[in-house]
TIPASE-11203 format. One line per 2 residues: number of its first residue (from 1); their letters; for each residue x negated, z, y of N, C-alpha, C. Coordinates in steps of 0.2 Angstrom, whole numbers, plus 5000, padded with zeros to 4 digits. Each point is the difference from the previous one (the first is absolute). Layout:
# TIPASE-11203
NUM	A	X/Z/Y/X/Z/Y/X/Z/Y  ...
# end
This chain:
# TIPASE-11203
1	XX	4996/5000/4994/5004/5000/5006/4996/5000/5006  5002/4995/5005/4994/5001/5007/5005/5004/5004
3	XX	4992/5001/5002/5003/5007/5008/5003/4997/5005  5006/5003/5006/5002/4995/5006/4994/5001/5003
5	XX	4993/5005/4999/4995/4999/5005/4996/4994/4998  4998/4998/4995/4998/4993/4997/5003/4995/5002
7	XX	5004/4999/5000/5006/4994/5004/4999/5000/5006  4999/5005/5003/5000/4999/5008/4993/4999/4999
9	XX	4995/5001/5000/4992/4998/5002/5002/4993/4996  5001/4998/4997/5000/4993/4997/5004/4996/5005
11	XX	5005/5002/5005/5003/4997/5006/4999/5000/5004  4994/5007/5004/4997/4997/5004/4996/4997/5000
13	XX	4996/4997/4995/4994/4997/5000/5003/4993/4999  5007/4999/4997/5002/4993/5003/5002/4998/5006
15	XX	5002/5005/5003/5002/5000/5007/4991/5000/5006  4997/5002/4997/4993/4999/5003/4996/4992/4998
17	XX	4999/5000/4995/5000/4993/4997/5004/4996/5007  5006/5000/4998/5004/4995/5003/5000/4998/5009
19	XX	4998/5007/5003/4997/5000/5005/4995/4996/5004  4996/5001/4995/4993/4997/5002/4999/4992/4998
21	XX	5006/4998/4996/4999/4993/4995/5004/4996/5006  5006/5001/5001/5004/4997/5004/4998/4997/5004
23	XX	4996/5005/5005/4996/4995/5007/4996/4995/4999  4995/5001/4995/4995/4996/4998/5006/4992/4995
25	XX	5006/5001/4997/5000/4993/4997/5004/4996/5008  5003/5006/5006/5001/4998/5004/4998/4996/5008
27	XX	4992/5002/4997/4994/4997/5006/5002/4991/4999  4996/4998/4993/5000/4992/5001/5005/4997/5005
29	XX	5007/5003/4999/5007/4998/5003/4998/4998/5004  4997/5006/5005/5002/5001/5009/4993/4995/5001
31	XX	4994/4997/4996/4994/4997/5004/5004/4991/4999  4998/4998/5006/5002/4991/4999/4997/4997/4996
33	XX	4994/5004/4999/4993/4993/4998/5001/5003/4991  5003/5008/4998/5000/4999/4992/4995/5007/4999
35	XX	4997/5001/5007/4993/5004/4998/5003/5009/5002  4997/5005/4998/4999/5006/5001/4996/5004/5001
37	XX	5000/5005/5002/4997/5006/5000/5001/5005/5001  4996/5005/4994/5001/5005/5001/4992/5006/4998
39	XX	5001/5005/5002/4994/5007/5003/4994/4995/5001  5000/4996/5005/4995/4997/5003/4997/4993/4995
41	XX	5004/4999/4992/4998/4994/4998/5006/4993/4999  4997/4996/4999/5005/4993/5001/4998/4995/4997
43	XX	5005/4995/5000/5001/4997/4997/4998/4990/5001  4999/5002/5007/4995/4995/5004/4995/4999/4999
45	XX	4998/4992/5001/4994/4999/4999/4996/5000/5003  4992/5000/4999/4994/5001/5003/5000/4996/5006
47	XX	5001/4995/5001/5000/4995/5002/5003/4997/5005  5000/4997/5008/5005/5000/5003/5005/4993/4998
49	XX	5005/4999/4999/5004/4995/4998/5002/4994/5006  4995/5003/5005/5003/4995/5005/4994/4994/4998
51	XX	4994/5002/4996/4994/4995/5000/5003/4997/4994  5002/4993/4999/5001/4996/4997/4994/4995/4994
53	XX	4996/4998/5006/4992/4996/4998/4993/5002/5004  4996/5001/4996/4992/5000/5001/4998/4995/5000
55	XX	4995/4997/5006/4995/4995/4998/4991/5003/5000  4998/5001/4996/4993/5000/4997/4996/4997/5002
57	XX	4995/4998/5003/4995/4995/5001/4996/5003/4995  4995/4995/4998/4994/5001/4999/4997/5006/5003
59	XX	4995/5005/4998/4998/5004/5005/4993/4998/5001  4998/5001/5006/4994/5000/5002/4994/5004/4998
61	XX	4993/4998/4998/4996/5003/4996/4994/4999/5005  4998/5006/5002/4993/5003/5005/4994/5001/4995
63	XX	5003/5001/4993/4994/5005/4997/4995/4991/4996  4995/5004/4995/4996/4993/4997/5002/4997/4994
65	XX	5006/5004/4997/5003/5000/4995/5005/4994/4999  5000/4996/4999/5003/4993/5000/5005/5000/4996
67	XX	5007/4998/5001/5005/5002/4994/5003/5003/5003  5000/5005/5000/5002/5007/5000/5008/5000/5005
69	XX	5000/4996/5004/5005/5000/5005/5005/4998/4996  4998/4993/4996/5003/4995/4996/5006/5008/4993
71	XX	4996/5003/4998/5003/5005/4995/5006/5007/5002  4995/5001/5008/5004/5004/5001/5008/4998/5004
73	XX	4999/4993/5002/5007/4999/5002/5004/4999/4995  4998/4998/4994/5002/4998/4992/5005/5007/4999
75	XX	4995/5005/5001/5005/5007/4997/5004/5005/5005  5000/4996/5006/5005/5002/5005/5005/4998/5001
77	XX	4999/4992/4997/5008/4996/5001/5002/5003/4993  4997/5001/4994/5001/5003/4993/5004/5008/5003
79	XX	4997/5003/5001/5005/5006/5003/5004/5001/5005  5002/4995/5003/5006/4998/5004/5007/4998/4996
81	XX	4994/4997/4999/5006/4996/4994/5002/5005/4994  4998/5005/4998/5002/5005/4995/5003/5005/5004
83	XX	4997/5003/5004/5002/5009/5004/5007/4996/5003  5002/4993/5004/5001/5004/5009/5007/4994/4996
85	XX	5005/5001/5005/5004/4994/5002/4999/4995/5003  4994/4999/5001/4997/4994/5005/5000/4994/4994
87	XX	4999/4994/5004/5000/4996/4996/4991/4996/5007  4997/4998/4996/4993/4998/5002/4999/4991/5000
89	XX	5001/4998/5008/5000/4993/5001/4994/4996/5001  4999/4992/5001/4994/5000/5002/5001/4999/5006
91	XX	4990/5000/5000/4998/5001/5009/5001/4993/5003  5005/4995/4999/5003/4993/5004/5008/5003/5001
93	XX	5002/5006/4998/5008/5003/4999/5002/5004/5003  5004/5002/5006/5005/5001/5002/4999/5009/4997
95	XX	4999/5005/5001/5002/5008/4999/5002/5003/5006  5003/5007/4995/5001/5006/5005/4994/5004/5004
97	XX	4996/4998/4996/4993/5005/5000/4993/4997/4995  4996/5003/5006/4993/4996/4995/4995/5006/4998
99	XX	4997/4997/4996/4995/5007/4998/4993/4998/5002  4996/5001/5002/4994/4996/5001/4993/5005/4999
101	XX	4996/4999/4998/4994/5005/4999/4996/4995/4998  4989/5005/5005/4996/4998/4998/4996/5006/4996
103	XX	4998/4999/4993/4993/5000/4999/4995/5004/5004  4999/5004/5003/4994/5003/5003/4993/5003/4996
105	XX	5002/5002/4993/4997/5006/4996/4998/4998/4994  4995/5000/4997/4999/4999/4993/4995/5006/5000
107	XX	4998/5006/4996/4995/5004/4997/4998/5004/4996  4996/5000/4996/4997/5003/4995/4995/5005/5000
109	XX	5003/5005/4996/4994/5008/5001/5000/5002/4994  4994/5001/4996/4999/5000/4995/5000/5009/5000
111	XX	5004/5004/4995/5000/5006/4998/4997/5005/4998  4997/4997/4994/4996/5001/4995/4995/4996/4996
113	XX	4995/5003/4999/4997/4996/4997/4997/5002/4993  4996/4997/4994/4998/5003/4995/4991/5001/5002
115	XX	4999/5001/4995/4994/5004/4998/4997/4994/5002  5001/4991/4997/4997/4996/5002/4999/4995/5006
117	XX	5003/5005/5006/5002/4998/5006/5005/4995/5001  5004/4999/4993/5006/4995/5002/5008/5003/5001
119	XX	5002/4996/5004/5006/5004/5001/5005/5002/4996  5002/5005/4997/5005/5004/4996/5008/4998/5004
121	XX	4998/5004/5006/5009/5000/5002/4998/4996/5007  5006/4993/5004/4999/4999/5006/5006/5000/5002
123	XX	5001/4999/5007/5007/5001/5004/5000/4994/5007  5005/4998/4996/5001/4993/5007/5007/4999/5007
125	XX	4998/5001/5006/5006/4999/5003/5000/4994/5004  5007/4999/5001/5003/4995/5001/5004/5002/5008
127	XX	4997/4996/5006/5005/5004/5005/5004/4994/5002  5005/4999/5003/5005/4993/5004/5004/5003/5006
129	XX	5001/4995/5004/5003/5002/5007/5005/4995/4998  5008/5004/5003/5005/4998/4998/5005/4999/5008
131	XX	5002/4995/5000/5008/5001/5006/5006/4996/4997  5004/5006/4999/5008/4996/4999/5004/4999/5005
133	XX	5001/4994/5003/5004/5000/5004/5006/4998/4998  5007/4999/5003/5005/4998/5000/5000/4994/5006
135	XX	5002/4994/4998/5000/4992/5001/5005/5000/5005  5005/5004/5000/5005/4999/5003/5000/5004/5007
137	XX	4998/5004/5000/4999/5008/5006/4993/4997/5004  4995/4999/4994/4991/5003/5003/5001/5007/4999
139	XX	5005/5003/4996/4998/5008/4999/4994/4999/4995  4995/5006/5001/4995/5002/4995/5003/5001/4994
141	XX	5002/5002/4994/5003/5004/4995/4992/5005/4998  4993/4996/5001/4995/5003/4994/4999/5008/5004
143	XX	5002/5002/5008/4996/5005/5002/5005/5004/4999  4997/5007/4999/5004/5007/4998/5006/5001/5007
145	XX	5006/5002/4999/5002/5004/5008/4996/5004/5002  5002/4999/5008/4996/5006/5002/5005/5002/5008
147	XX	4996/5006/5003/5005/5002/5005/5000/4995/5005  4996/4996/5001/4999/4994/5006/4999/4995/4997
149	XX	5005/4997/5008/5003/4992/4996/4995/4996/5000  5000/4993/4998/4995/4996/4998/4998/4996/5008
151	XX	4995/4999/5000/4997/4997/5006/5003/4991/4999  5003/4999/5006/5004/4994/5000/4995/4997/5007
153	XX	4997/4992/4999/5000/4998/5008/5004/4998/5003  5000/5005/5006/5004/4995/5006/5005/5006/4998
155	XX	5001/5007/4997/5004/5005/5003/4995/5006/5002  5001/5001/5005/4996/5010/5002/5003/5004/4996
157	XX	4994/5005/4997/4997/5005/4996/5006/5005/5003  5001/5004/4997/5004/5006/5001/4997/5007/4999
159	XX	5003/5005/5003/4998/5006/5000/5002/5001/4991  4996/5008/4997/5001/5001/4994/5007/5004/4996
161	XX	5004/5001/5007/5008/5002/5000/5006/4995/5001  4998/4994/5003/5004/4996/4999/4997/4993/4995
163	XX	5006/5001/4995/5000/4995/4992/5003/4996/5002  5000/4994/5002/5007/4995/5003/4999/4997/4993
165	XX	5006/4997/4996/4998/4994/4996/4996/4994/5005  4997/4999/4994/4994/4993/5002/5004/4996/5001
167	XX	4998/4995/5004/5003/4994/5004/4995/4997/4999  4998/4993/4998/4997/4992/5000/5003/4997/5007
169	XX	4996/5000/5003/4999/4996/5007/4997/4993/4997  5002/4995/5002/4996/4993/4999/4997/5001/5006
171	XX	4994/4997/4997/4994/4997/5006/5001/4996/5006  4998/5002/5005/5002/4994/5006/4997/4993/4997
173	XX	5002/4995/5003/4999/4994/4999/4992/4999/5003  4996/4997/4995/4993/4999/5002/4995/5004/4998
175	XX	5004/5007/4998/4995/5003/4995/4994/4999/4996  4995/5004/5001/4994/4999/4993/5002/5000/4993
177	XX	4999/4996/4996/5004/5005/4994/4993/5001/4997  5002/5008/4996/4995/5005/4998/4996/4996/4994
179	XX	4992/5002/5000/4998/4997/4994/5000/5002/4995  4997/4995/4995/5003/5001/4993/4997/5007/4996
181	XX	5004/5006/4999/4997/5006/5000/4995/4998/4991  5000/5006/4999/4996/5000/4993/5004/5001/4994
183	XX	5005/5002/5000/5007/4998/4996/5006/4999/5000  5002/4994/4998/5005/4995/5002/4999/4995/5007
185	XX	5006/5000/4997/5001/4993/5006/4999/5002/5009  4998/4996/5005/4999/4999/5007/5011/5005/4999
187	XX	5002/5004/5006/5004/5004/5000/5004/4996/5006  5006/4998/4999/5002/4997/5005/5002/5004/5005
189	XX	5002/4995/5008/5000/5005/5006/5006/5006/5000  4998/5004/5003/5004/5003/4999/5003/5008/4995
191	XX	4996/4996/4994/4998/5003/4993/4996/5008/5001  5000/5004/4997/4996/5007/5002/4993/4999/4995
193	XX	4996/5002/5002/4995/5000/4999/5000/5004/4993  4997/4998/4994/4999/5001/4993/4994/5005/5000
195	XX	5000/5006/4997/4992/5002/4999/5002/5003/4993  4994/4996/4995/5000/4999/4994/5001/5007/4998
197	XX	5001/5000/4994/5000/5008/4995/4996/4998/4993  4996/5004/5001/4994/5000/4995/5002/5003/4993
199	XX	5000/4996/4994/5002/5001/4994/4995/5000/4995  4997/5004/4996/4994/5004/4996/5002/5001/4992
201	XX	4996/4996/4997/5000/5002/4991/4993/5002/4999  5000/5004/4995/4994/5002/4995/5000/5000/4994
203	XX	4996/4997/4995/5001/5002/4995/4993/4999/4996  5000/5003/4995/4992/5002/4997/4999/4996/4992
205	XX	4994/4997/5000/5000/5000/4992/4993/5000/4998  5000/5000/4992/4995/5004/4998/4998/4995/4994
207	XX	4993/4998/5002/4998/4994/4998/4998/5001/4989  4997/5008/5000/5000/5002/4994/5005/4998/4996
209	XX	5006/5001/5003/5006/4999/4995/5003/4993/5000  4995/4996/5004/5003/4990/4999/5002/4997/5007
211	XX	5001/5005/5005/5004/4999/5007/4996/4997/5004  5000/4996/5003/4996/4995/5003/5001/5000/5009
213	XX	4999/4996/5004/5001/4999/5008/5009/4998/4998  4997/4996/4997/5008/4996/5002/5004/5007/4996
215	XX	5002/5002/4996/5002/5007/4999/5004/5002/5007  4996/5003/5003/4999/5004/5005/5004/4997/5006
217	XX	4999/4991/5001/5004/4997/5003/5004/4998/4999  5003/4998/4994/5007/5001/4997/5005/5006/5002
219	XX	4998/5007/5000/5003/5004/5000/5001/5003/5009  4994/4997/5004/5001/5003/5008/5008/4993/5001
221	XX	5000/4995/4999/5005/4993/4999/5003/5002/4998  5003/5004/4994/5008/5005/4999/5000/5005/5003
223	XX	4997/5004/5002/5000/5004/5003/5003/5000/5006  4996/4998/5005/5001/4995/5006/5005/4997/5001
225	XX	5003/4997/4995/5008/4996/5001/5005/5003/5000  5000/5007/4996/5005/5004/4999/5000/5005/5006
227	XX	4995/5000/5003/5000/5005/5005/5003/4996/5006  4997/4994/4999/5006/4995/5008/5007/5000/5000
229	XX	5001/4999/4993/5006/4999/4998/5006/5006/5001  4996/5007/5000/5002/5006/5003/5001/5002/5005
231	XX	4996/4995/5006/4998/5002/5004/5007/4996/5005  5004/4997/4997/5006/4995/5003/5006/5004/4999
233	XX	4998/5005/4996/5007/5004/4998/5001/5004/5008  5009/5001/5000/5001/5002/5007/4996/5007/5001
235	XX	5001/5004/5005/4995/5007/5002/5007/5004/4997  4999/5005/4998/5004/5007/4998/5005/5002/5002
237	X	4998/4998/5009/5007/5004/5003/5000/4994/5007
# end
């Protein structure tokens, strides 16, 4: 025989239950897009939906490593094409957004060594200068936020209590137009001025156990790709 006290804890706790269920099958409902959230997690993606297509160029290579530009664009249009909802056009095509990056870094520092002065362990990095802009705006997307607005030519600077949204002035007629910086394309009039963000892999191999240079640069190429490719996802808040 059950106790009325049994019964009743068995009813609150479906009355508790039932509380906490209801809102949550009731969120989807109230959102347009299908998405929710809740105690701070969601069901949104990484990624902002208003960027449609990426165009990739080739990237520019400073260092003496020949190829190299050739692979790493290889694994960044490859992680594009896997992580994001971008879809990756060619550099004669029409995008929402470009990705562009040079090449600045290639080095190697040897760890350790054996008894017979050959290298045991070595570690190689790989550094690139990135700007994503958006095709449509001249907005940057690659530089972090920050409390002050982006330097535009042809608007005055503001004090660091007044945030106005940014405003794109075009260029008076007759303008210089800016040269051609060190990553991407000459910035049209108008456009805010880009300053690259510097993107870093390391990774180490160990010649004992079969691992080689290329090793070493295989791995800074995935590495590196996957960290651009993070580096696209929107900011947190």
């Amino acid at each position: 025989m059950t106790s009325p006290f049994a019964n009743s804890t068995r009813l609150t706790r479906r009355a508790a239950l039932a509380a906490v269920a209801l809102p949550l099958f009731a969120l989807p409902a109230c959102e347009w897009d299908g998405h929710f959230t809740v105690l701070g997690y969601t069901t949104r993606p990484n990624y902002d939906c208003n960027v449609h297509t990426v165009r990739v160029p080739i990237f520019r290579n400073l260092t003496f490593y020949r190829g190299m530009e050739f692979e790493l664009t290889r694994a960044v249009v490859r992680e594009i094409e896997l992580k994001t909802p971008y879809k990756v056009v060619g550099a004669d095509c029409n995008a929402d957004t470009e990705l562009a990056g040079t090449i600045i870094m290639y080095n190697k520092a040897i760890l350790n060594r054996n008894q017979l002065n050959e290298v045991r362990e070595a570690e190689t990095t790989l550094g690139v200068l990135l700007v994503w802009r958006d095709l449509r705006t001249g907005e940057v997307l690659s530089q972090p936020p920050t409390n002050q607005p982006p330097i535009i030519p042809g608007v005055p600077a503001v004090g660091p209590g007044d945030l106005p949204p940014p405003v794109i002035v075009p260029a008076p007629p007759g303008a210089p137009v800016p040269q051609a910086p060190l990553v991407g394309p000459p910035p049209q009039p108008g456009w805010p001025v880009a300053a690259p963000v510097l993107v870093q892999s390391v990774a180490g191999f160990i010649p004992e156990l079969g691992e080689t240079n290329a090793t070493g640069r295989k791995k800074n190429v995935d590495r590196l790709a996957v960290q651009i490719v993070s580096m696209m996802e929107k900011p947190p808040f």
